[in-house]
N, C-alpha and C positions, 0 to 999 in steps of 0.2 A: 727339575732340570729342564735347560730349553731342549724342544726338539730337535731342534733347528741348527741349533752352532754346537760346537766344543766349548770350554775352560771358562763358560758361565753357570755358577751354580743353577741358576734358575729364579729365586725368589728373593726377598727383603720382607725382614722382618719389620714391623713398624710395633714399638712395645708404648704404649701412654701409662704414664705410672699416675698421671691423677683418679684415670676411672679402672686403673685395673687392666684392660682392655689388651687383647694383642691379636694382630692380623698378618695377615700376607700379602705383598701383590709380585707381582713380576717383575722380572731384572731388564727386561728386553726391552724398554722405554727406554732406560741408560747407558744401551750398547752405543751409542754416537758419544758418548762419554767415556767410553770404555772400561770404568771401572773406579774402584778405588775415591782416589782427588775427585775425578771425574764427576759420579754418584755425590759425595759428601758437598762438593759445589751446587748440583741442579737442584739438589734437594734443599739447600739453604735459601738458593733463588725463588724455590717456587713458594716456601713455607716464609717469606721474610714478613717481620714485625717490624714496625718503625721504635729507634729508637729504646730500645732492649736495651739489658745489659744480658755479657754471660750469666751470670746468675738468677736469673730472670726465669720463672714457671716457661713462659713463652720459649726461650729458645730451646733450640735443637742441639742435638750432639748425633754425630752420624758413623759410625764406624763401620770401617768398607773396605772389601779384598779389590784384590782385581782377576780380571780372567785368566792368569797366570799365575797366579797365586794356588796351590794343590795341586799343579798339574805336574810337578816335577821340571819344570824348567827351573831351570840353574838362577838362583839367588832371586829366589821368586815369592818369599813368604814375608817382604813387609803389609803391616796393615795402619792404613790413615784414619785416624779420629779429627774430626772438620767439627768444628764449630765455631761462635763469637770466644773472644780471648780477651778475658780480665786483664792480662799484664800489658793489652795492648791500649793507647790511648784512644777513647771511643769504644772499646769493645769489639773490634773489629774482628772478623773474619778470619781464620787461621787453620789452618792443617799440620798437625803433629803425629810421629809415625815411631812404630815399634818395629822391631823383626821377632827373631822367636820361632812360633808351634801355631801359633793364635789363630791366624786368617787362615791357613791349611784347613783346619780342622774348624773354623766358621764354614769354610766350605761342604768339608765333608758331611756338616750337620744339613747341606743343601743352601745355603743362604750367602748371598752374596753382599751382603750390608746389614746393620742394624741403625734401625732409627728409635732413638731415646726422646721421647717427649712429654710434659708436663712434670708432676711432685708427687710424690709418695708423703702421705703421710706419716711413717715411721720408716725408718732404715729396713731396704731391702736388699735381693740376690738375685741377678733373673740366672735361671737355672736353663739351660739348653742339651733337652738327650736327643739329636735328628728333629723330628716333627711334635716332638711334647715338648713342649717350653710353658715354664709357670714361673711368676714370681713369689720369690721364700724369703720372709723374716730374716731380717739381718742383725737382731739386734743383739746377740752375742756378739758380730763382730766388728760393731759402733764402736771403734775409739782405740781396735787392734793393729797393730804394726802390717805392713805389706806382708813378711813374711810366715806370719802366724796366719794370716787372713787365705796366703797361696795354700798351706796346709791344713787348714779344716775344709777348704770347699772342697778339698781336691780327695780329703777324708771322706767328705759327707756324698763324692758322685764316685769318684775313684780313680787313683793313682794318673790313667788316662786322661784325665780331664787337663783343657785350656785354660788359665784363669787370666785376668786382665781383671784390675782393681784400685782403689785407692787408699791410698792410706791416711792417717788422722792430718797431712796439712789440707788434703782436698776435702776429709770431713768440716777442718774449721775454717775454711773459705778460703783458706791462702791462695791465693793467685798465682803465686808461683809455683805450683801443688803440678805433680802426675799422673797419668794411669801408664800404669805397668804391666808386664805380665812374666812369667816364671823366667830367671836366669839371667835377670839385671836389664833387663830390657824397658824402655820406658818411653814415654811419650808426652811431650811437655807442654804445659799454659790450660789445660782443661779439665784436671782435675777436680778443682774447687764449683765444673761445670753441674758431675756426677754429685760430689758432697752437694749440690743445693739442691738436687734431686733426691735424693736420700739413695743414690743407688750405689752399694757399697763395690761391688765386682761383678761378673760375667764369668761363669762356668760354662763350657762346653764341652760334650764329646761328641763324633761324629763316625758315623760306621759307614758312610758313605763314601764316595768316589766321587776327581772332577774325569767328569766325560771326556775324552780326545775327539779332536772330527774328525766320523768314520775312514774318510778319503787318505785320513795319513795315518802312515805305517809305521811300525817300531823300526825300521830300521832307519826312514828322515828323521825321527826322532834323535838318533842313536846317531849317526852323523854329524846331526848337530849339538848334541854333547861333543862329542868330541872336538869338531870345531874349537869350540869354544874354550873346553878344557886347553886347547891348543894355542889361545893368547891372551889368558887370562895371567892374570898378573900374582901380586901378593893385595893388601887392604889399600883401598884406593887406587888400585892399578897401578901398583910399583911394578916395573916390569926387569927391572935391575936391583942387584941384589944392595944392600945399606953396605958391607965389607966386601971386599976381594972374595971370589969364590975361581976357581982355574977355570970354571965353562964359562965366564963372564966376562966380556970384554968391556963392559963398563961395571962402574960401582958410582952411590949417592948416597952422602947421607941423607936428602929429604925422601928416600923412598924406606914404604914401610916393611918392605921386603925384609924382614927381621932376620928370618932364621937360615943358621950358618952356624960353621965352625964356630965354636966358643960357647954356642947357647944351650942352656940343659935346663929341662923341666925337671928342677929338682925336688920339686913338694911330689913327685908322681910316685904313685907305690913303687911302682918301680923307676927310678930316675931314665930320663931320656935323655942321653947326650945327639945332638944332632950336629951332623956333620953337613956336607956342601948339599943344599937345594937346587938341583939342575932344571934347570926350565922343563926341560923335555922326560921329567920321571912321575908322572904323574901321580904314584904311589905316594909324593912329599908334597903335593900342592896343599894339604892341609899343615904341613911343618913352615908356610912360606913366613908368615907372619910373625907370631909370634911376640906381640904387642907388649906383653910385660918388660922386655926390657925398653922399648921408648918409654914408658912412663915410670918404670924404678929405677933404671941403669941394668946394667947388663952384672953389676955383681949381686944386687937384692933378687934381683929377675928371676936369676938362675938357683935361688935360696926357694924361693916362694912362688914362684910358679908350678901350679900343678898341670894346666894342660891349655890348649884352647877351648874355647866354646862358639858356638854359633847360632846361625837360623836351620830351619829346612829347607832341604833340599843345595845348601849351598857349600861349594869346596872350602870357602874359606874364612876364617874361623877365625874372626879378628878380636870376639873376646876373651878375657884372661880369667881361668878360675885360680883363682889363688890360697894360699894356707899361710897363714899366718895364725903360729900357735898363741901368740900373744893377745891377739884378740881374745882370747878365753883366761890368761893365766894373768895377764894385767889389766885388761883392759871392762872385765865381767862381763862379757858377750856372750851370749850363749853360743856360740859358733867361733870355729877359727879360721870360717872357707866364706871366700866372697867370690863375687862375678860380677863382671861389669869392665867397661870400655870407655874411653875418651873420657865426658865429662861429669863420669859417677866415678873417675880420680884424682880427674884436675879440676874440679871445685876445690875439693879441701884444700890443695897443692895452693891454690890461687889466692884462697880466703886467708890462709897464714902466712903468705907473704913469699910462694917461691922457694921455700928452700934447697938447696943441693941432696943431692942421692944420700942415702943414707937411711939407718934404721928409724930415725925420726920422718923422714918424709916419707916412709913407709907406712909406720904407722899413722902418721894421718892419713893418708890417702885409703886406707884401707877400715881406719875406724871410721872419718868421715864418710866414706862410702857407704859403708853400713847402717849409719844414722841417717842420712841421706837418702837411701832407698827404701828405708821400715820407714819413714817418716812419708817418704813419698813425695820431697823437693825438689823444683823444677829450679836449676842453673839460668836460664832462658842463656843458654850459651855461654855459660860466664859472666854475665851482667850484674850477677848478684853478688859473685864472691869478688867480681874486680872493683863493686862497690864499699865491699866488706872491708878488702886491703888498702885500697885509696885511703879511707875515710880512718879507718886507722892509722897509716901511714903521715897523714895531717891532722891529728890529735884533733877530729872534730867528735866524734864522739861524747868528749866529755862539753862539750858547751852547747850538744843536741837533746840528747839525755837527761833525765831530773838526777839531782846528783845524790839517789839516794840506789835509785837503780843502775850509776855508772860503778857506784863501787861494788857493787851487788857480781857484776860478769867478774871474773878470774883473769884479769888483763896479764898477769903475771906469768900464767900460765900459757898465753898467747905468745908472749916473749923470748919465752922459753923453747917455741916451738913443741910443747907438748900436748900430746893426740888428744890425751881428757878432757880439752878445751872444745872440740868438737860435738863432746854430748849437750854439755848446754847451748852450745850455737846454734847446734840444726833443732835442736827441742825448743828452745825459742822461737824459730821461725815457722818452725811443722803444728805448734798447740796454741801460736798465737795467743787468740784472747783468755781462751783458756788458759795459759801457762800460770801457773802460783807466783803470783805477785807483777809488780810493774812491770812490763814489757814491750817497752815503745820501741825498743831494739828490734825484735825479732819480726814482731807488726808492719814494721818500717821496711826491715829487709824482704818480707814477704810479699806487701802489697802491690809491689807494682810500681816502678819510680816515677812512672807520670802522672799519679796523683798529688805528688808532692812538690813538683815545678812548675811554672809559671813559664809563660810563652817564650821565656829566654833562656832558660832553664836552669834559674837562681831557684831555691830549696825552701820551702815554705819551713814554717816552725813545724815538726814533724808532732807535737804534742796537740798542736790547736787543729790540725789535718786529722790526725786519727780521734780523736774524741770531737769533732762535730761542727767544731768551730766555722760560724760563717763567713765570716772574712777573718782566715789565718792568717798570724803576722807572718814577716819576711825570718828565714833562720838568722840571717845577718852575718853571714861567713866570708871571710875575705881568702885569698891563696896567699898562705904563709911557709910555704915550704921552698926549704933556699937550694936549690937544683939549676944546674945547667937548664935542664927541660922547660921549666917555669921563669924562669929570671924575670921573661917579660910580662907574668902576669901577676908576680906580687901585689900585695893591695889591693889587687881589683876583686869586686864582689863576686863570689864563685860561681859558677854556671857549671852546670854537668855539660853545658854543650862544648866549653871552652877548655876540656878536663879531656887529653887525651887516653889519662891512666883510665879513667872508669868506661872505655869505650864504648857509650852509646855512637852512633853512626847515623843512624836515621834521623832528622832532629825532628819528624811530625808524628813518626810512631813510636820513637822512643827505644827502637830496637838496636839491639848490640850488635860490632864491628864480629862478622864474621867470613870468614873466604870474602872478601872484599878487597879494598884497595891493598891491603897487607901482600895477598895475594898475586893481584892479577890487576891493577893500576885500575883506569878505567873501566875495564871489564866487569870487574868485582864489584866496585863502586855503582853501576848501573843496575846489578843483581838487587843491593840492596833496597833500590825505590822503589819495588812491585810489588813482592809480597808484604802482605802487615806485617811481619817480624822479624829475623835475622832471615837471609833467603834461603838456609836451611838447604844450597846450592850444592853440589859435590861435582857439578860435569864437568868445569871445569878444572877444578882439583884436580881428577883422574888425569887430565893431560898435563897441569906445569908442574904437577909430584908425582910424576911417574920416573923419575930417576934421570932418565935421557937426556944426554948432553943440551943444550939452548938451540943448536942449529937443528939437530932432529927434530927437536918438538916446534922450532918457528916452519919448520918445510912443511909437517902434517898440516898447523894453523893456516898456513897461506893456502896450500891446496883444498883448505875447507873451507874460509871463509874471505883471503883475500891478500894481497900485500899488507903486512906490518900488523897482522891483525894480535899478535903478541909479543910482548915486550919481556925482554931477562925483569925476574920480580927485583923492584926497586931499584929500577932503572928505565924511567916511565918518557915515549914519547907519545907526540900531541897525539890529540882525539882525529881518528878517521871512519871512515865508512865500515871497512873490515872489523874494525874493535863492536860497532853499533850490530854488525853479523853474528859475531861469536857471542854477543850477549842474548842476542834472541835464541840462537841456537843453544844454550846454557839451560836459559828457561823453559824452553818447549822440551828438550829433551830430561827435566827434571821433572816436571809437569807430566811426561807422559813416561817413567819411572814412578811416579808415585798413583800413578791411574791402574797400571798393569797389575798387580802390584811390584816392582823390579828390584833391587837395592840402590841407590845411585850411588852411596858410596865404592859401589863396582862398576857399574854399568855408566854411562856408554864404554868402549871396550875401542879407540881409537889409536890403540899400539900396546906392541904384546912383545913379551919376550923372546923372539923366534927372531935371532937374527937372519935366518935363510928369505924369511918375508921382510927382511929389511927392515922388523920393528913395527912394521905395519897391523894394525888389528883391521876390525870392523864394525864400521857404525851400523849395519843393518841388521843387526842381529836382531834386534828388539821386534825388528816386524817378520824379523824371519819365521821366531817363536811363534808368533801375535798367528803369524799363517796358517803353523801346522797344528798350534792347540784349537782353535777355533774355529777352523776350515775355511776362515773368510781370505781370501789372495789377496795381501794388501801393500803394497810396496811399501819403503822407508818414508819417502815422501807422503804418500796417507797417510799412516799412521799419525806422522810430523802434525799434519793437518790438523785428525782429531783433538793431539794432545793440543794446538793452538787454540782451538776452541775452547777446552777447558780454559785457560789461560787468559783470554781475552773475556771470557765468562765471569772467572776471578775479576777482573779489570771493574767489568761492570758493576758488580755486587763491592764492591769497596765503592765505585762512585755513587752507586743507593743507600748502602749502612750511612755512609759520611753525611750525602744530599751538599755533596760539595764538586761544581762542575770544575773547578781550579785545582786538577790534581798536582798539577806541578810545582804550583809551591806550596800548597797544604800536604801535601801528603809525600813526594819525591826528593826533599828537600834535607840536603845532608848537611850534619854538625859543623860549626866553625872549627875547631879542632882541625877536621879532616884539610882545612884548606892554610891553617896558620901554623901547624906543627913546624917542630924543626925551622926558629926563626931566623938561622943562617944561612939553610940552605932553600935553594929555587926548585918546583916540580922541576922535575924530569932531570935533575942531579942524581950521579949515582948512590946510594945508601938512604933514600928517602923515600916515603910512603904517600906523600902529602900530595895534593890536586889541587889544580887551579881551576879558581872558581867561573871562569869565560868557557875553559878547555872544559869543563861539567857541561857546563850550559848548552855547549856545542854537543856533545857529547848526548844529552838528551834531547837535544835536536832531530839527531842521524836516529837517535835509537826508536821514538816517537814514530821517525818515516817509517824504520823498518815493519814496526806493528803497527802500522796504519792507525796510528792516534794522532788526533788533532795536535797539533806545533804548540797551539797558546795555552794548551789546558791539560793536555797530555789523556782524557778522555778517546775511548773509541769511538771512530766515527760512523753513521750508520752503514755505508758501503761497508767496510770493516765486520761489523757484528754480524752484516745479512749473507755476504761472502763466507762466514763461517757457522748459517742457519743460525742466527742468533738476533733474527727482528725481532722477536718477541720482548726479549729484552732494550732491543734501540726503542719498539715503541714504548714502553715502558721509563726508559729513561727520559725521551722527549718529552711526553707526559707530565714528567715533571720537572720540566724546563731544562733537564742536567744533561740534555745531546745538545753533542758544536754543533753549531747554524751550516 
């Protein structure tokens, strides 16, 4: 532990699985980093290989707390796993984050990151008891489901123990593959990092403690819970309840503020009827949510719901453990309880095509779930299954597929909307090559969609792509589906970029339509060009889904970042300076949520349900924590700093991996889709999603000033990198020609 501060464990593991080998060094280099994103960035910077792939002996994988993470501050236990990302084009750079038990108790074992480097010759476990760490044989649990694999390690150290692991799509390289760890919790595109290491999971238990700084007391601690408890919302920062409650002078349906008259945890041993959730009863801030019924309806919900679930240390409990008996009497499951949140229910939901509430979109979402997390499949947000239902939806399947494997799937069963069709879907994509018999299907689904298009994003032959072929023919698919939405693209040769259903968004990384223009118009849209994948973004979220009438939420937005800086969703006007504000400030405060470690799906905290405060929350919270766990006095705007530093550090290390100085239109460069959708209506009409492509342009103009990136290349420029200590990097960049003049 440092001497010196609070809410850093002290040291970093560094584990090399080629020689065996495992060391220590100290965390206090990475304090300017502050944690977490922070660590898993510098540590990528300093260790970069040209030209890698994820799978690659060479690369690294980093998982890392932050100094708030174990210290008991409120929604304080996600942990980021950073490395290169197979499903990204190029391999590029990426951080994906769990909540859970995991980083607490990495903490408690004393360690404030693990760095994974080189290959195991045979499948391993690194075992962590505090300061004895070894690596153990894995090879019982070579080829076992997630959840058999959580119950032997947890057998073999005990009950206590943390696990985080892969399951058989990351053993067989699926790219779309997770690590997860106990209670549905998961972390997406780096699975298949671990499988090429042979390293099957991470056990730990920790009997230690995060240090406070001396100077602060249990009772600013204890103030500041309370605070907090005081305009914390429901999941996302719903700060109004979804129905009428009589303390509630507003109601929304997009807030997640679930629970309310009418909802009953009915799977509970003992059924919960829960009655009105008052802002001010702090006793129910854990009843606020209550997620199961947005994703089954409020009459399945109240069947099968047995409770919520969550992280440490956090009030609110946004996941659903569920019971459904039929998993076990129909379905041959060995269980009838699952857990899990957002998109371990709406894949399936998405992959069969949407159906309405009901006992069959129950059972899918809950068998698929299941298959889904033993298998260890990564959604990359949706990308996967909205490619699943697309492609089905337009009978391409059968002219992609050899036709001896299209009759081979149970399309009937698809049809039918029945859940059994789920076991061989996700088994198909989770055992890959492995899978018994042809499986160009599941191959296809798994690998990664930007190895199979072409700079325009027409679909290579997916047969001549996966078996080697050096120049794969074209698939040769045209848009035959006769829709209002399509009309005008019959005929034409099909592009996933010109394909609004399968939405990818990004068209240089290939990343999927996520809290983007759907969203928050330009805002959103801007989110997507930084990071290499969906921007994986929630700050913004927390404020246009927090329930609150349009004017409240445009009054917080102007007095933060400017006139007009928000727009009612899908009701878009033009690109201004304020819009290019709220984007930076999006990023930096995600950025430095995923360094602390924070939840961002809660955090920032910029309006609460206290009508007496006018609605009003507080953006400082995060450095208020930052203060009293560490000792270091650092206002909102420092901390802001830091987390920019990470952020423009990211910037860099994407313009090194690439060795591309032209980030703006290699790599910032969104789908035609986003700008030709809906070809009756114009941006900025009401009921539409769509952006013009001038008003973009501008738009990364303004956003460019804000983070001091060069205008013609979108690059940081060296003022830029050295104002946030970050020459080392400008000389490095210049070096190799990739800094603006």
């Amino acid at each position: 532990m440092s001497s010196t501060y609070g809410g850093w464990a002290g040291y970093i593991l560094r584990v090399n699985l080629t020689t065996s080998t495992i060391t220590k060094e100290t965390t206090e280099k990475y304090h300017d980093y502050i944690g977490g994103m922070g660590i898993g960035y510098k540590v990528l910077w300093d260790n970069h290989v040209d030209g890698i792939k994820a799978t690659d002996e060479e690369n690294r994988l980093v998982i890392s707390a932050g100094p708030l993470s174990g210290s008991g501050a409120i929604c304080s236990a996600r942990t980021t796993i950073t490395s290169r990302n197979p499903v990204i084009r190029g391999h590029l750079i990426t951080d994906g984050h769990f909540g859970g038990h995991f980083s607490p108790e990495l903490k408690y074992a004393g360690y404030d990151a693990i760095i994974i480097e080189g290959k195991s010759p045979s499948p391993v476990w690194l075992k962590i008891l505090d300061d004895k760490v070894t690596i153990e044989p894995a090879d019982s649990l070579w080829g076992v489901g997630i959840f058999d694999t959580f119950a032997a390690i947890s057998k073999m150290m005990g009950q206590q123990a943390q696990v985080a692991a892969i399951g058989p799509a990351g053993e067989n390289l699926v790219a779309q593959s997770t690590i997860q760890t106990q209670g549905g919790h998961s972390a997406g595109g780096h699975g298949s990092v671990l499988g090429s290491k042979k390293l099957k999971g991470i056990g730990i238990i920790g009997t230690g403690r995060v240090e406070i700084a001396e100077s602060t007391t249990n009772e600013q601690l204890r103030a500041l819970d309370d605070h907090i408890l005081g305009i914390i919302g429901a999941n996302n920062q719903g700060v109004v309840p979804h129905d009428p409650q009589s303390w509630a002078e507003f109601n929304a349906g997009i807030s997640r503020w679930r629970g309310g008259p009418g909802v009953t945890w009915g799977a509970a041993d003992d059924p919960v009827i829960l009655e009105e959730t008052p802002w001010d009863d702090r006793q129910k801030v854990g009843m606020r949510t209550s997620m199961a019924e947005m994703y089954f309806g409020r009459e399945e919900a109240n069947k099968i719901f047995k409770r919520p679930g969550g992280c440490h240390s956090c009030p609110i409990r946004c996941f659903c453990e569920l019971k459904n008996p039929k998993m076990k009497t129909e379905y041959n499951l060995p269980t009838e309880y699952l857990t899990n949140t957002c998109m371990g229910f709406l894949d399936p939901w998405y992959s069969m095509g949407q159906p309405g509430n009901g006992e069959k979109k129950t059972d899918i979402m809950t068998i698929g779930g299941y298959y889904m997390d033993n298998l260890a499949i990564w959604s990359a947000y949706g990308q996967l299954s909205h490619l699943m239902r697309e492609f089905t939806k337009r009978s391409f399947w059968e002219i992609l597929l050899p036709a001896e494997e299209f009759a081979a799937i149970n399309w009937e069963q698809y049809a039918n909307l029945d859940a059994h069709f789920m076991q061989d879907y996700y088994t198909r994509i989770g055992l890959a090559k492995s899978y018994n018999g042809s499986n160009y299907f599941g191959r296809f689904l798994g690998t990664g969609l930007h190895n199979f298009i072409n700079d325009e994003g027409e679909l290579y032959n997916i047969q001549d792509v996966l078996d080697d072929v050096e120049s794969p023919r074209m698939a040769g698919l045209t848009f035959a589906l006769e829709s209002d939405a399509e009309e005008n693209l019959l005929g034409q040769t099909y592009s996933v970029f010109l394909d609004e259903g399968v939405h990818v968004f990004n068209r240089s990384m290939v990343g999927g339509l996520h809290h983007a223009s759907e969203a928050a118009g330009q805002v959103g849209a801007l989110l997507a060009t930084v990071f290499n994948r969906d921007p994986q973004c929630h700050s913004h979220i927390n404020l246009i889904n927090c329930g609150l009438p349009y004017a409240k939420i445009a009054e917080v937005a102007e007095s933060m970042w400017g006139e007009n800086a928000f727009d009612p969703v899908k009701h878009y006007t033009a690109m201004n300076v304020s819009k290019a504000k709220f984007a930076k400030w999006c990023l930096v405060k995600n950025v430095l949520h995923d360094s602390l470690t924070v939840c961002n799906w809660m955090f920032p905290l910029l309006v609460s349900p206290d009508v007496n405060k006018d609605y009003l929350g507080d953006s400082s919270i995060e450095s208020q924590m930052f203060s009293l766990v560490t000792g270091i006095e650092t206002s909102e705007q420092e901390l802001d700093d830091k987390a920019e530093r990470v952020l423009q550090l990211h910037r860099a290390l994407s313009v090194l991996q690439m060795k591309e100085p032209d980030q703006r239109n290699k790599h910032d460069a969104l789908c035609e889709w986003v700008y030709d959708m809906d070809p009756e209506a114009a941006f900025g009409d009401e009921g539409t999603i769509k952006m013009d492509r001038d008003d973009i342009q501008l738009g990364l103009d303004l956003f460019y000033e804000e983070m001091g990136w060069d205008q013609a290349t979108g690059v940081p420029t060296r003022a830029t990198l050295e104002k946030f200590n970050l020459g080392y990097a400008a000389d490095r960049l210049e070096g190799l020609g990739l800094l603006p003049a």
